[in-house]
C-alpha positions as CSV (number, residue, x, y, z in Angstrom):
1,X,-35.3,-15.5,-19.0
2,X,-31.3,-15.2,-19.1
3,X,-31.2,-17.2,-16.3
4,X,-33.4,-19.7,-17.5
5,X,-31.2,-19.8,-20.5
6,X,-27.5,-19.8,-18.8
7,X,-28.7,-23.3,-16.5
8,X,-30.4,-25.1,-19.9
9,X,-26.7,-24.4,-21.9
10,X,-24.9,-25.2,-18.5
11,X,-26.7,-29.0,-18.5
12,X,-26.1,-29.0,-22.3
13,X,-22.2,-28.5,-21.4
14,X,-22.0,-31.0,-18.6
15,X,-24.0,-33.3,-20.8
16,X,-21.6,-32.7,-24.0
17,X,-18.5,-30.5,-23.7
18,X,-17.9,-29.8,-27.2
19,X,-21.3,-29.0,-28.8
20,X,-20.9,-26.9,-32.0
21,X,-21.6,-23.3,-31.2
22,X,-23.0,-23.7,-27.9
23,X,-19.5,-22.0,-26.7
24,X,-20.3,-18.8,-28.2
25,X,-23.7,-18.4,-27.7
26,X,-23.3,-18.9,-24.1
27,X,-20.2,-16.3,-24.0
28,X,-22.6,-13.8,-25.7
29,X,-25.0,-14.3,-23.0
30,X,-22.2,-13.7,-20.1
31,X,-20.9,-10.7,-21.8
32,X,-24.2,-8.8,-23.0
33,X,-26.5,-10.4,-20.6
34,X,-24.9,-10.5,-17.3
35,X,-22.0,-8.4,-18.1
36,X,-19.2,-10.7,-17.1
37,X,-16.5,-10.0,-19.1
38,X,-13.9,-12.1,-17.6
39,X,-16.1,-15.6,-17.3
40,X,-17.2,-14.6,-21.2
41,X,-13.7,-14.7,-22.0
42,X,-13.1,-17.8,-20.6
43,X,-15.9,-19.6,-22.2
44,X,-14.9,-18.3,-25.3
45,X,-11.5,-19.4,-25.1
46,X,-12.9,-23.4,-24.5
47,X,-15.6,-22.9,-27.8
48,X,-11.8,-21.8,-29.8
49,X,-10.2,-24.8,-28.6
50,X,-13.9,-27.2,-29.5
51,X,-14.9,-25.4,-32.3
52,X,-12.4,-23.6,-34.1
53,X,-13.3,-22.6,-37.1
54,X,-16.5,-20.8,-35.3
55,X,-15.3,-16.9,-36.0
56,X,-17.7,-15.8,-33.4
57,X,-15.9,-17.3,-30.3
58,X,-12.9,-15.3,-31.7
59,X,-14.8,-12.1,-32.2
60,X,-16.3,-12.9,-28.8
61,X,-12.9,-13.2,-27.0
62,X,-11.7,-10.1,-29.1
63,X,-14.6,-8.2,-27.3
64,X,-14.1,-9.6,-23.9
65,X,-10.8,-8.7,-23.6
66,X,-11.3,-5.2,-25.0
67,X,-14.2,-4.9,-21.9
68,X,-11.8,-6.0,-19.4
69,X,-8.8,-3.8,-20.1
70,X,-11.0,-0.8,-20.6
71,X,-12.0,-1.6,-17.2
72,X,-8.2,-1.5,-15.9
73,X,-7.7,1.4,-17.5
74,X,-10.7,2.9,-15.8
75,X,-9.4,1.5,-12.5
76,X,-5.9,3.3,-13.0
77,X,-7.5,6.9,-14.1
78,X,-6.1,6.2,-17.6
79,X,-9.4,5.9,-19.4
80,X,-9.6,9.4,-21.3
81,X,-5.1,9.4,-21.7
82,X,-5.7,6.0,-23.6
83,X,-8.1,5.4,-27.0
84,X,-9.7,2.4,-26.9
């Protein structure tokens, strides 16, 4: 089904880039869903620059970047020196 979903809001961005919303919905997906942080990010940071006053593509990006330096840190043997 996530699958399903990520193609359908994929044509609905090459259809219409800056559809209200769509943005964060679609960063959810890639950050719960299929657990990539860094393309979440990304997305996120387009729906702040087409929609934003949306607070979730904020609190979206917020969380993707939190995701991807705890990662770092667990790459560099930091993760229990440094509180997240």
């Amino acid at each position: 089904m996530t699958a399903g979903a990520l193609r359908e809001w994929g044509a609905a961005r090459e259809l219409h880039t800056r559809i209200p919303t769509l943005d964060a919905s679609l960063g959810w997906a890639l950050l719960h869903e299929t657990r990539d942080p860094a393309k979440a990010l990304a997305v996120f940071e387009e729906g702040i620059n087409n929609d934003s006053k949306n607070a979730v593509n904020y609190s979206g990006a917020t969380a993707a970047m939190a995701v991807l330096a705890k990662g770092r840190r667990n790459v560099c043997g930091f993760s229990s020196a440094i509180p997240i």
